[in-house]
N, C-alpha and C positions, 0 to 999 in steps of 0.2 A: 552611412550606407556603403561607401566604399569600402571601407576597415570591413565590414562582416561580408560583402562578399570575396573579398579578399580570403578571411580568413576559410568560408566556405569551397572556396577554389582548394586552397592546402588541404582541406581536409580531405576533397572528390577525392587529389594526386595520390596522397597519402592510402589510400582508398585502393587504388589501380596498384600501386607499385607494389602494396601486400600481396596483391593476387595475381602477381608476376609467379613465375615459379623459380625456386632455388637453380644454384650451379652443378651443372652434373658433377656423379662421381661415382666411384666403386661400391657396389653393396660392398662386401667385404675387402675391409684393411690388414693384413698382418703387421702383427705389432713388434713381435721379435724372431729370433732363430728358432727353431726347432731342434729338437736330439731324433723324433720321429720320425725318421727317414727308413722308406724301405722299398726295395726290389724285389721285382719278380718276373716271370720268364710267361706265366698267362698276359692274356690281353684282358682288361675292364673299360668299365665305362663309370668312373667316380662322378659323384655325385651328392647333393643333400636336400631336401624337400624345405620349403620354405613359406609362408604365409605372408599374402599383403593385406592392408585393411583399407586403405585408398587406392585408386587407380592410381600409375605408375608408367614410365613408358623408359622400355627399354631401348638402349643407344646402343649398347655394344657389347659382344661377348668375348669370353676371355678364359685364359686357361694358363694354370702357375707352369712356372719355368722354371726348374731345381737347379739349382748353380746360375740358370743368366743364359746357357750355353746352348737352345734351342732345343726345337722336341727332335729325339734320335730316330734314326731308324737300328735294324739289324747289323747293315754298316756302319754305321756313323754317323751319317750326313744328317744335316738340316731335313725336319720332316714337319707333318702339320697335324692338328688336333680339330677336331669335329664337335662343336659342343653345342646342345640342343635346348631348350626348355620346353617343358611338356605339361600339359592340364591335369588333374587329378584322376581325369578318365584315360590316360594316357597317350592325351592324344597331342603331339609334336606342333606347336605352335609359331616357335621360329627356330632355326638353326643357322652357323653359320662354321667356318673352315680358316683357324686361327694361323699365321704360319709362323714357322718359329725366327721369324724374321720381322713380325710384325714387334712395333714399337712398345718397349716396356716400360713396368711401374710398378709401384709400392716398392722399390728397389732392398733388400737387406745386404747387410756387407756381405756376403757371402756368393753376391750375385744373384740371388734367385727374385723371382717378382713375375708378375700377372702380364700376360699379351693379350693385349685387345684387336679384333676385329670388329672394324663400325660397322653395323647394321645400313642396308643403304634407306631402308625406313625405321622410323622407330616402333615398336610394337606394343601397345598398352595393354600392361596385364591392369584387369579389374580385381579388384577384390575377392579372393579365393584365394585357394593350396595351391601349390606349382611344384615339378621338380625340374632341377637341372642336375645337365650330365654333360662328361667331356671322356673321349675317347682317350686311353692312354695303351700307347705300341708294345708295349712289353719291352723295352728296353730304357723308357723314360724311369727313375724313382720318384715316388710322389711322396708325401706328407701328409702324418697326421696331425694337425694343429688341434690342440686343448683352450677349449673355450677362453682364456684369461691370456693366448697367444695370438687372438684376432679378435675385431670388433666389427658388428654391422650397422649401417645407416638404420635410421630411425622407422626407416618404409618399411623395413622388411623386418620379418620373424623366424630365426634359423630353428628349423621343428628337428629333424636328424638327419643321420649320414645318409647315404644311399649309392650302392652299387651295382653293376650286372655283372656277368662271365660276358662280353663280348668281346671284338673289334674292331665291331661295325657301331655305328652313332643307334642306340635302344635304350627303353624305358629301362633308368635304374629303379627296376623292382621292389631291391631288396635291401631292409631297412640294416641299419648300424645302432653300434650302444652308443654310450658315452657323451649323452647331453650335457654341456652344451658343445658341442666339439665336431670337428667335420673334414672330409678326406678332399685336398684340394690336389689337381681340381679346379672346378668350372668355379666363374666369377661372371659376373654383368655391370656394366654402370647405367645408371639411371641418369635420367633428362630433369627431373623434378622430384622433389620427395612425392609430390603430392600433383596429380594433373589439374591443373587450374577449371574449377564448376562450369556450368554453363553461363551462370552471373556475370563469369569475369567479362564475356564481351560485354554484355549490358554496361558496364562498368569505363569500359573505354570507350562506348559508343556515347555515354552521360558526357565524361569527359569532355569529346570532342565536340559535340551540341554545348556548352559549357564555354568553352573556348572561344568558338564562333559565335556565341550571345556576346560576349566580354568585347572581343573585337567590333563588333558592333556599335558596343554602347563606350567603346573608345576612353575604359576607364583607364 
């Protein structure tokens, strides 16, 4: 009797720790350099439309860095980006103000890589369309990456590009070609691929009812 509930304890644990959720991390990775590079003297608002099919919750937003060397202004100096995600109705769900001083990642030799700002809550998109967008000054160059030059996490599904004429944080409208491929630009890391069901508490609540039986019967 001991042997099986023993083995019946591993299985509850086994059980719980599935329904932990994974380690955050980047929807999108770049995998190598680009040639893609281009300037321009208008303001936009780059962007690409994206699909989840589980709920998701977002940690942090983020916006690429071209060389490493921070978002410019007209003068020079250190400036900051604006990047938003929005509903399929277009309606603005979280936003956040990256600085180009904020700490970076996915690093390439060349210096360039993604700046995150944490969200002071995390925000979970449900299952549906989304888009995001990130503010670029007109003096930042951004990139175009070709599908087989970035990868995305398993949660998410990259549908197309998307930009506006702005320079203020607005709905990128207006869609782009070149599936699978997309103008960075805005990024987010997720909390989980997957937000843990409603089961999961049942599941550590078993657990611990579980636990305090066993202590009990002082096996």
């Amino acid at each position: 009797l001991r042997g099986l509930m023993r083995l019946l304890f591993a299985v509850l644990i086994s059980l719980v720790l599935s329904a932990l959720p994974a380690a955050a991390g980047p929807v999108v990775t770049v995998l190598s350099d680009s040639d893609n590079v281009y300037f321009h003297s208008g303001s936009y608002v780059l962007g690409w439309e994206f699909l989840v099919a589980s709920p998701v919750q977002v940690t942090s937003l983020g916006f690429w860095d071209y060389l490493g060397d921070g978002f410019h202004t007209v003068t020079g100096g250190p400036a900051s980006v604006d990047v938003g995600i929005w509903s399929a109705d277009q309606t603005l769900l979280v936003s956040t103000t990256v600085a180009g001083t904020d700490s970076i990642s996915n690093v390439l030799p060349d210096g360039s890589g993604f700046r995150f700002d944490s969200l002071t809550s995390p925000y979970t998109l449900q299952p549906g369309t989304y888009y995001i967008g990130g503010t670029n000054n007109s003096t930042e160059s951004y990139v175009f990456y070709p599908g087989s030059s970035v990868s995305y996490d398993p949660a998410v599904t990259w549908l197309s590009g998307q930009y506006a004429y702005s320079g203020t944080l607005v709905f990128p409208g207006t869609s782009d070609c070149c599936t699978p491929a997309g103008w960075f630009g805005p990024n987010f890391t997720i909390g989980s691929d997957t937000v843990p069901e409603p089961g999961t508490g049942a599941l550590f609540a078993g657990a611990g009812l579980w636990l305090a039986w066993l202590k009990r019967r002082r096996w």
